[in-house]
MDAnalysis code that builds the backbone (N, CA, C; Angstrom):
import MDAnalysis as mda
import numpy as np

u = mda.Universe.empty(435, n_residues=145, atom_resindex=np.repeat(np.arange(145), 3), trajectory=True)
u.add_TopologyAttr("name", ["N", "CA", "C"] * 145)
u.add_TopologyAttr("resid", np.arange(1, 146))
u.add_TopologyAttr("resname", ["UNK", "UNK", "UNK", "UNK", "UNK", "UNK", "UNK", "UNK", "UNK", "UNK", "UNK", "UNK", "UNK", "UNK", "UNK", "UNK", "UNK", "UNK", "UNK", "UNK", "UNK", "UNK", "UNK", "UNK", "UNK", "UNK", "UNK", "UNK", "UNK", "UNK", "UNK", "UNK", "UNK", "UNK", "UNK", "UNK", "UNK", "UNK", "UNK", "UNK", "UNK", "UNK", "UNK", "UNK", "UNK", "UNK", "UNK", "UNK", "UNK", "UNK", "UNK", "UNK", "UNK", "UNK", "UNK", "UNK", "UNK", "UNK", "UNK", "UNK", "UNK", "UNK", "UNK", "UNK", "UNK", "UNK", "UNK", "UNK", "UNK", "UNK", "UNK", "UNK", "UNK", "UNK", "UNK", "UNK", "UNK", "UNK", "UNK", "UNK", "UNK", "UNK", "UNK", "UNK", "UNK", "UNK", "UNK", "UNK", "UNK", "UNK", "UNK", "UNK", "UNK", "UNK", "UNK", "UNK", "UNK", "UNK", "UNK", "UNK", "UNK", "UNK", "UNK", "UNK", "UNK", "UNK", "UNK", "UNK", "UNK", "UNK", "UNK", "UNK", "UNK", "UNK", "UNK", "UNK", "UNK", "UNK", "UNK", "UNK", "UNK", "UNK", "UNK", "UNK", "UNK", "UNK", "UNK", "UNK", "UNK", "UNK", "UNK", "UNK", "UNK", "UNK", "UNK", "UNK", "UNK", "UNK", "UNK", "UNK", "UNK", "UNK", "UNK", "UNK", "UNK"])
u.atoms.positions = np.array([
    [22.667, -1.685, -9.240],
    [21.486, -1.867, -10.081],
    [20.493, -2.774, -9.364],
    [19.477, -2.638, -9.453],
    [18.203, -2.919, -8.498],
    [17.572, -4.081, -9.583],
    [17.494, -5.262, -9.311],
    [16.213, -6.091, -9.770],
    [15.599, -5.330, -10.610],
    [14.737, -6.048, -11.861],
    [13.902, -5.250, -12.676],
    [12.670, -6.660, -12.912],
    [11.385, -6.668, -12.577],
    [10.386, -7.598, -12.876],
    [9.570, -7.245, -14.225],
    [9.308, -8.171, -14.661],
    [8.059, -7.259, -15.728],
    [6.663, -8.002, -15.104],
    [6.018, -6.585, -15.350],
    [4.662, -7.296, -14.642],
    [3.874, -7.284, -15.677],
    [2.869, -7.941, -16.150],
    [1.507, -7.785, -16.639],
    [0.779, -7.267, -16.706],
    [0.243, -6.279, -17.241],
    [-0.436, -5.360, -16.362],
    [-2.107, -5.008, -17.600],
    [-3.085, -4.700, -16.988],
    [-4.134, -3.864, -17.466],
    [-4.788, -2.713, -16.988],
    [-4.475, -2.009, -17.816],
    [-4.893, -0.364, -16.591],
    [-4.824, 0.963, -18.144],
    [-6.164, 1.660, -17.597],
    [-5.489, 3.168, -18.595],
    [-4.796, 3.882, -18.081],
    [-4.422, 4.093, -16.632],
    [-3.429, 4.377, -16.179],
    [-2.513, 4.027, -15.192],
    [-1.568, 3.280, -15.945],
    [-0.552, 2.293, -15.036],
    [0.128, 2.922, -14.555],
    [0.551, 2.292, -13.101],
    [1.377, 3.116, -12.154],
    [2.535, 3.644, -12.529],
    [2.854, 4.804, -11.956],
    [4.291, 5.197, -12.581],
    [5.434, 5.627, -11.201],
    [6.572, 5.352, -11.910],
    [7.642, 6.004, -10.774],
    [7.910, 7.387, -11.356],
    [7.914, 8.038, -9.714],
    [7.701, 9.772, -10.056],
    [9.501, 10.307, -10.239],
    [10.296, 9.314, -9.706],
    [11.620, 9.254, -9.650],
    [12.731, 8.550, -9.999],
    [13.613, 8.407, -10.296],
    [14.409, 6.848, -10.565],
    [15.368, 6.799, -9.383],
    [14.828, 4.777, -8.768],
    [15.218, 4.949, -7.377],
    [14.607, 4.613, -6.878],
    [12.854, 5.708, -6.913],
    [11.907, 5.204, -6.113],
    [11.065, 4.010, -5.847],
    [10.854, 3.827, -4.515],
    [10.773, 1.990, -4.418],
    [8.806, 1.747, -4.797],
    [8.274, 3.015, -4.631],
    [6.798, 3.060, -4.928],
    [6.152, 3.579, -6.227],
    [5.186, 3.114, -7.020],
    [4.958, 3.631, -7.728],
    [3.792, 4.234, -7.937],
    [3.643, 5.116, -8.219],
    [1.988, 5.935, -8.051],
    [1.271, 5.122, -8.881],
    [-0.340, 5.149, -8.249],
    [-1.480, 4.616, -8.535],
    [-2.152, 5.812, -8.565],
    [-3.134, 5.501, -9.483],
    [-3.972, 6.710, -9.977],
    [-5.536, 6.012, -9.530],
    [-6.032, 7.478, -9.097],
    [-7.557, 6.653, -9.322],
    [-8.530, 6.672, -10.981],
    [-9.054, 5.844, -10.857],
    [-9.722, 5.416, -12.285],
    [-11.501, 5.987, -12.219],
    [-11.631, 6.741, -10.869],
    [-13.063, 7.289, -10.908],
    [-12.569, 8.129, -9.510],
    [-14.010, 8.993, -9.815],
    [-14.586, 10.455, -9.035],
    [-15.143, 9.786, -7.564],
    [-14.431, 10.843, -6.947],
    [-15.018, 10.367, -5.466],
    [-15.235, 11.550, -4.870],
    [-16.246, 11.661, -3.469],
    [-15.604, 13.157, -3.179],
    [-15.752, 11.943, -1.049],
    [-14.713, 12.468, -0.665],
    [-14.314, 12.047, 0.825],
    [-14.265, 12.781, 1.733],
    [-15.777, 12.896, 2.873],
    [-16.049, 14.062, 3.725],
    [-15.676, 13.620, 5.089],
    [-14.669, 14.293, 5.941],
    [-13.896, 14.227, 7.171],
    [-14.294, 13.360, 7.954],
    [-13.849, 11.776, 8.173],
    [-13.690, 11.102, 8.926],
    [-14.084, 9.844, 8.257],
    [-14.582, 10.066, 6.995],
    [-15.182, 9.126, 6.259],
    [-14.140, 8.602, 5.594],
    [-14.538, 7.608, 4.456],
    [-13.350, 6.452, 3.787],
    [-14.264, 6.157, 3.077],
    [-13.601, 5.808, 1.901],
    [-13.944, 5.273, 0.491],
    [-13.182, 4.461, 0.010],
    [-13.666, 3.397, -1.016],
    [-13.309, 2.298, -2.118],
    [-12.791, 2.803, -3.167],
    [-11.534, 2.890, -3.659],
    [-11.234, 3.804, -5.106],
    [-10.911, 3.037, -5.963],
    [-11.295, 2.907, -6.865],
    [-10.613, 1.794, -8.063],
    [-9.905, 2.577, -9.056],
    [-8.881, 1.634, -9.303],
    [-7.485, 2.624, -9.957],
    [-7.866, 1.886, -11.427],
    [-8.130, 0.787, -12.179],
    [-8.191, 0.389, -13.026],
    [-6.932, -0.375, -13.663],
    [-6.620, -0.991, -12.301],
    [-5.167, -1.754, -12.735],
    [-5.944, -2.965, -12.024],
    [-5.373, -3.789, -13.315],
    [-5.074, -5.120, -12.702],
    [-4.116, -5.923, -13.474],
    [-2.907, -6.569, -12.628],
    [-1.626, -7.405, -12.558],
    [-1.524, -8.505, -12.722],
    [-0.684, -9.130, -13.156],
    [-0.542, -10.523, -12.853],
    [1.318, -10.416, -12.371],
    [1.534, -10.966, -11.033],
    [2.544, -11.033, -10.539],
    [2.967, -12.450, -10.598],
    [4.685, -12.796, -10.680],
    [5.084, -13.845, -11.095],
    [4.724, -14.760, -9.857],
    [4.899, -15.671, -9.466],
    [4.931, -16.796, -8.440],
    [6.331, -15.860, -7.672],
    [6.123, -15.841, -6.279],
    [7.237, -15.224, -5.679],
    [7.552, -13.827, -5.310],
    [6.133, -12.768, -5.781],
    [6.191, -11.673, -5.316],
    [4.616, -11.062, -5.061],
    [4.999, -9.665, -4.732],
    [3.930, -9.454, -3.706],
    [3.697, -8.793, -4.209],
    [2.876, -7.319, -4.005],
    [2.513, -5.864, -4.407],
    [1.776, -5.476, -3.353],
    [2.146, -4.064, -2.532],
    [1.900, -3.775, -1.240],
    [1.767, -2.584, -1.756],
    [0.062, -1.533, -1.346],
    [-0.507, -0.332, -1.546],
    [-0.232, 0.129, -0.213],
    [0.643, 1.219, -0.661],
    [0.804, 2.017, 0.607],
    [0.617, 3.783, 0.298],
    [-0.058, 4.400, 1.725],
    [-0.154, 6.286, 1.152],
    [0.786, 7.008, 0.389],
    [0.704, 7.760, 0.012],
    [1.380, 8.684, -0.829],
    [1.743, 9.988, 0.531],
    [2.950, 10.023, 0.867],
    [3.347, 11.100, 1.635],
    [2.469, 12.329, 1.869],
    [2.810, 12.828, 0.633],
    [2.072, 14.269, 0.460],
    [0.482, 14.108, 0.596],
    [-0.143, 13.158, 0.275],
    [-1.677, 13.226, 0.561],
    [-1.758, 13.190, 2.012],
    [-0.704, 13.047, 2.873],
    [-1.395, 12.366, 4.036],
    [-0.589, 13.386, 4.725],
    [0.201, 14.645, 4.407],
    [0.810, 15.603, 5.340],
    [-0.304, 16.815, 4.710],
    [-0.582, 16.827, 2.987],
    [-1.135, 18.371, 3.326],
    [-2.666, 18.027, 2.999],
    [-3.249, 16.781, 3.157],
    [-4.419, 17.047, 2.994],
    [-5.184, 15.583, 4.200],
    [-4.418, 15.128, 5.211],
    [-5.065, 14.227, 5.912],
    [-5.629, 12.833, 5.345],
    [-5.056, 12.514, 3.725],
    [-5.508, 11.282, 3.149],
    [-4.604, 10.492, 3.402],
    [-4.764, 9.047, 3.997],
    [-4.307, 7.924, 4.306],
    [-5.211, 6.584, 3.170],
    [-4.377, 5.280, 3.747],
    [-4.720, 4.124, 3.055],
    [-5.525, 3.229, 4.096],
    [-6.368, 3.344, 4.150],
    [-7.035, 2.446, 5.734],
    [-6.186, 1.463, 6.108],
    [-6.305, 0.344, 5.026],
    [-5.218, -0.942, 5.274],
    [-3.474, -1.048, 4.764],
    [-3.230, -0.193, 5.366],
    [-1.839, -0.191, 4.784],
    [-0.694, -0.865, 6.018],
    [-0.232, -1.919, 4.913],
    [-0.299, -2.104, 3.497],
    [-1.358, -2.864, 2.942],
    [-2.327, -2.731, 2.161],
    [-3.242, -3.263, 1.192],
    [-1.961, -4.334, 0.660],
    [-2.622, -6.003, 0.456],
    [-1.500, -6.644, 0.333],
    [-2.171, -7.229, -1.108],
    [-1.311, -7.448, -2.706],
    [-1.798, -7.924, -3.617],
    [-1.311, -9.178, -4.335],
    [-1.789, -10.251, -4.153],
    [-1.099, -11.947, -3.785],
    [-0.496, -12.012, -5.284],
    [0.070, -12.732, -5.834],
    [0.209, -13.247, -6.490],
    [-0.479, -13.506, -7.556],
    [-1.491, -14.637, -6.867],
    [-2.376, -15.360, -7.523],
    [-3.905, -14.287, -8.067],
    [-3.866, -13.114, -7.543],
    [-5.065, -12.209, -7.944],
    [-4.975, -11.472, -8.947],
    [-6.039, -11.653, -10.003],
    [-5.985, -11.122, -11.253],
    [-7.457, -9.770, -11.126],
    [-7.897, -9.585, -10.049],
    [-8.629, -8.696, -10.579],
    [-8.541, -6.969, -10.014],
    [-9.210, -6.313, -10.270],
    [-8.641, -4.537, -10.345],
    [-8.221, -4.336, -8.714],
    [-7.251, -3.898, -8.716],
    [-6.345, -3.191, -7.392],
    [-7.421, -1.695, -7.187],
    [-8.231, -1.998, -5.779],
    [-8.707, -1.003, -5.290],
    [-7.861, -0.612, -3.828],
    [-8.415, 1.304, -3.761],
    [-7.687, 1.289, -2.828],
    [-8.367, 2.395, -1.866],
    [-8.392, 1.622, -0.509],
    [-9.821, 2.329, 0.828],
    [-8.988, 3.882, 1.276],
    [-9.737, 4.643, 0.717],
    [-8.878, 5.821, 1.692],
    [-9.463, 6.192, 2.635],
    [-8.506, 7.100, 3.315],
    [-9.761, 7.789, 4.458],
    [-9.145, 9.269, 4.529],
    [-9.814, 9.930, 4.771],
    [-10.209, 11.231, 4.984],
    [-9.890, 11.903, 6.426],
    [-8.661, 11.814, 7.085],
    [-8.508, 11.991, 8.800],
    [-8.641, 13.928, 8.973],
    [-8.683, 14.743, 7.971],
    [-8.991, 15.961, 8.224],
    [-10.605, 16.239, 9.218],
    [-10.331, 17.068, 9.891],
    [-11.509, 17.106, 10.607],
    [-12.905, 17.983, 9.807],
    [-12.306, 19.050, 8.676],
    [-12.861, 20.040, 8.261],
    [-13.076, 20.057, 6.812],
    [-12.242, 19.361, 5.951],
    [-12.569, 19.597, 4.667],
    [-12.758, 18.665, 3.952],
    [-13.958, 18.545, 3.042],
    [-14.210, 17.146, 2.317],
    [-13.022, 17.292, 0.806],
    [-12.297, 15.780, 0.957],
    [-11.205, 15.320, -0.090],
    [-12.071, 15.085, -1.749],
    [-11.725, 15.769, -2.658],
    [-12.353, 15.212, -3.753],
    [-10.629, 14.650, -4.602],
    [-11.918, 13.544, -5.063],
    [-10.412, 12.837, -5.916],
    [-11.082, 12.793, -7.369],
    [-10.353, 12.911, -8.317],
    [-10.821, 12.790, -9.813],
    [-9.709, 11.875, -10.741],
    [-10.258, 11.091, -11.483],
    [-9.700, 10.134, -12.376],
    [-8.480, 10.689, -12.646],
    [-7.255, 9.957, -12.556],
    [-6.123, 9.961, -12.769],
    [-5.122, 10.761, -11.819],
    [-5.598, 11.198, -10.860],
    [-5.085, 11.981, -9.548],
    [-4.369, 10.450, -8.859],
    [-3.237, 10.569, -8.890],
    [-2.353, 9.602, -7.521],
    [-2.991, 9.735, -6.590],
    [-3.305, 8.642, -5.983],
    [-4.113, 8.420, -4.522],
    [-3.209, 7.601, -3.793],
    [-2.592, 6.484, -4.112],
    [-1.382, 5.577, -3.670],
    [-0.296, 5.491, -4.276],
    [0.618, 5.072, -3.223],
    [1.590, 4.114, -3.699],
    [1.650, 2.007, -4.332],
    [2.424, 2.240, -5.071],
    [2.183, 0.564, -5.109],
    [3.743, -0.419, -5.313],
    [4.093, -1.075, -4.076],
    [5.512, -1.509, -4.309],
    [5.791, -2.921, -4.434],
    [6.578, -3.667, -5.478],
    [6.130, -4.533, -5.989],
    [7.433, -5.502, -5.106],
    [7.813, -6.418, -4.979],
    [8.785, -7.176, -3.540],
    [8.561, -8.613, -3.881],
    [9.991, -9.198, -3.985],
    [9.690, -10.724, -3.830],
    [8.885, -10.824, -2.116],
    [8.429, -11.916, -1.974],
    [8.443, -12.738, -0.709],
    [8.572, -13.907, -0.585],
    [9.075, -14.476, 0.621],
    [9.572, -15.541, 1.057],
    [7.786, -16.485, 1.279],
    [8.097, -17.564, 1.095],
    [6.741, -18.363, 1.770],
    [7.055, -19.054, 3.107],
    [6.694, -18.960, 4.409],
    [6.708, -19.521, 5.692],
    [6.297, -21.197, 5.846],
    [7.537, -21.477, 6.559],
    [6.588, -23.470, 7.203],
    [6.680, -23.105, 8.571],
    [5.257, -22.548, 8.715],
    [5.333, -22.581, 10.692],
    [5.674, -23.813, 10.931],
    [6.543, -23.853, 12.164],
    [6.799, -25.244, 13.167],
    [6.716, -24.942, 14.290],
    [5.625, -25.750, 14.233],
    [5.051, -25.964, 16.077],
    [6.151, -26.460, 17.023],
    [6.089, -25.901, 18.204],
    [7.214, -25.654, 19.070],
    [6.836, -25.834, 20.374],
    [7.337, -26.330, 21.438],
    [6.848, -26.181, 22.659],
    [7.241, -24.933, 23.276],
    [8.703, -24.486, 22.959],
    [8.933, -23.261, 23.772],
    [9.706, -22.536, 22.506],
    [9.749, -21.016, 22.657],
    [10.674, -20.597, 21.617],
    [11.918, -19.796, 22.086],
    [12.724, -19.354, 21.251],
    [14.070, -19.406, 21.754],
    [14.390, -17.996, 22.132],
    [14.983, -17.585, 23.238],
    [15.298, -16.427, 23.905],
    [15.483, -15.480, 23.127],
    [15.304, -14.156, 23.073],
    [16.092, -12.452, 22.998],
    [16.226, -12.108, 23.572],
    [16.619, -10.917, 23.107],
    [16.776, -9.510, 23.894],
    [15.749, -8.847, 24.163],
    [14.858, -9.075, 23.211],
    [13.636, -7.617, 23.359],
    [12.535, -8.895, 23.873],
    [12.915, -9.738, 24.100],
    [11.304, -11.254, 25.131],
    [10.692, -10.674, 24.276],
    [8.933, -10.571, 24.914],
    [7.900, -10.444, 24.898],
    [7.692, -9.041, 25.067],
    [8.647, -7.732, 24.831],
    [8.731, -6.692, 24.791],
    [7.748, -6.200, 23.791],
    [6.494, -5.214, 23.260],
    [5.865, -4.794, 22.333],
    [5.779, -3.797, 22.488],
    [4.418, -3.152, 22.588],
    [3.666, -1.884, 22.047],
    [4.137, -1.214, 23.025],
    [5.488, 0.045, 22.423],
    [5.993, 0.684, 23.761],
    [6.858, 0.544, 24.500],
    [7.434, -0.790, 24.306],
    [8.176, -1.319, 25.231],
    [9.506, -0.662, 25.179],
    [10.052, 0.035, 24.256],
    [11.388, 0.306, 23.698],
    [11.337, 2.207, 24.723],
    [9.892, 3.093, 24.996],
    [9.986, 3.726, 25.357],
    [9.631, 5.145, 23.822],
    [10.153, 6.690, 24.209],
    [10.178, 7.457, 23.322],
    [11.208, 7.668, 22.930],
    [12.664, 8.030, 24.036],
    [13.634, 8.286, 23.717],
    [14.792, 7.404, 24.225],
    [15.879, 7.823, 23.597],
    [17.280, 6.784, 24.025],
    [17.189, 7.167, 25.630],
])
C-alpha cells in the first residue's frame, strides 16, 4: 500500500488517476488553445493546491500526447513548491513539424505527480569524494553495453 496525502485543492477539474497504481495524475486544461508546429503555449488547468510542508508536485507530459501528436511539457518537470497557492499552468509545445495542436477545456494536457522531498544543507568542501562514474556526463556511459 502506497502513502496516501490529502491535498487541498481548487479546480473544476481536478486531476485524476486514469489507473490505480498510477504515479501521475492527469491535468486537464481549463481553456482553448490552438498550438501551430514549433510553437508553445501557457495552458491553465484551473487547479490550484496547497501542498503540506514536505512535498512537491512535478508536471510532467502525458505519453500519448507526445508519441501520437508531438505535444511535450517545455519545462519538464514544471516544479510546484509547497509554499505556492496560485493556478498550476502548464507550457506546451507543439514539436510536430506539420499540424497545428488544438486543445479544448478539459482535454488532459499533463501529468501531475505529487512526492515528498528531502530539503538540502549544501557543505562547502574543498575537494569531493571519489566514484566510479568522476566527472563522467553527457554521454559518457556511451549507447550500448
Amino acid at each position: 500500500m502506497t502513502d496516501v496525502v490529502e491535498i487541498p485543492i481548487r479546480a473544476e477539474y481536478p486531476p485524476r488517476y486514469a489507473h490505480p497504481g498510477d504515479a501521475g495524475a492527469d491535468l486537464h486544461a481549463a481553456e482553448a488553445a490552438e498550438i501551430a508546429p514549433g510553437e508553445r503555449a501557457l495552458i491553465g488547468t484551473g487547479v490550484s493546491i496547497a501542498l503540506p510542508e514536505g512535498y512537491a508536485a512535478f508536471v510532467v507530459p502525458r505519453s500519448g500526447l507526445a508519441a501520437k501528436h508531438g505535444i511535450t511539457v517545455v519545462n519538464s518537470p514544471g516544479t510546484v513548491d509547497a509554499g505556492y497557492r496560485g493556478e498550476i499552468k502548464v507550457v506546451l509545445l507543439n514539436t510536430d513539424r506539420e499540424h497545428t495542436f488544438r486543445v479544448e477545456p478539459g482535454d488532459r494536457i499533463a501529468q501531475v505527480i505529487v512526492m515528498p522531498v528531502s530539503r538540502a544543507v549544501f557543505a562547502p568542501v574543498q575537494e569531493l569524494s571519489e566514484s566510479d562514474r568522476g566527472a563522467g556526463g553527457f554521454g559518457s556511459t556511451g549507447l550500448r553495453d
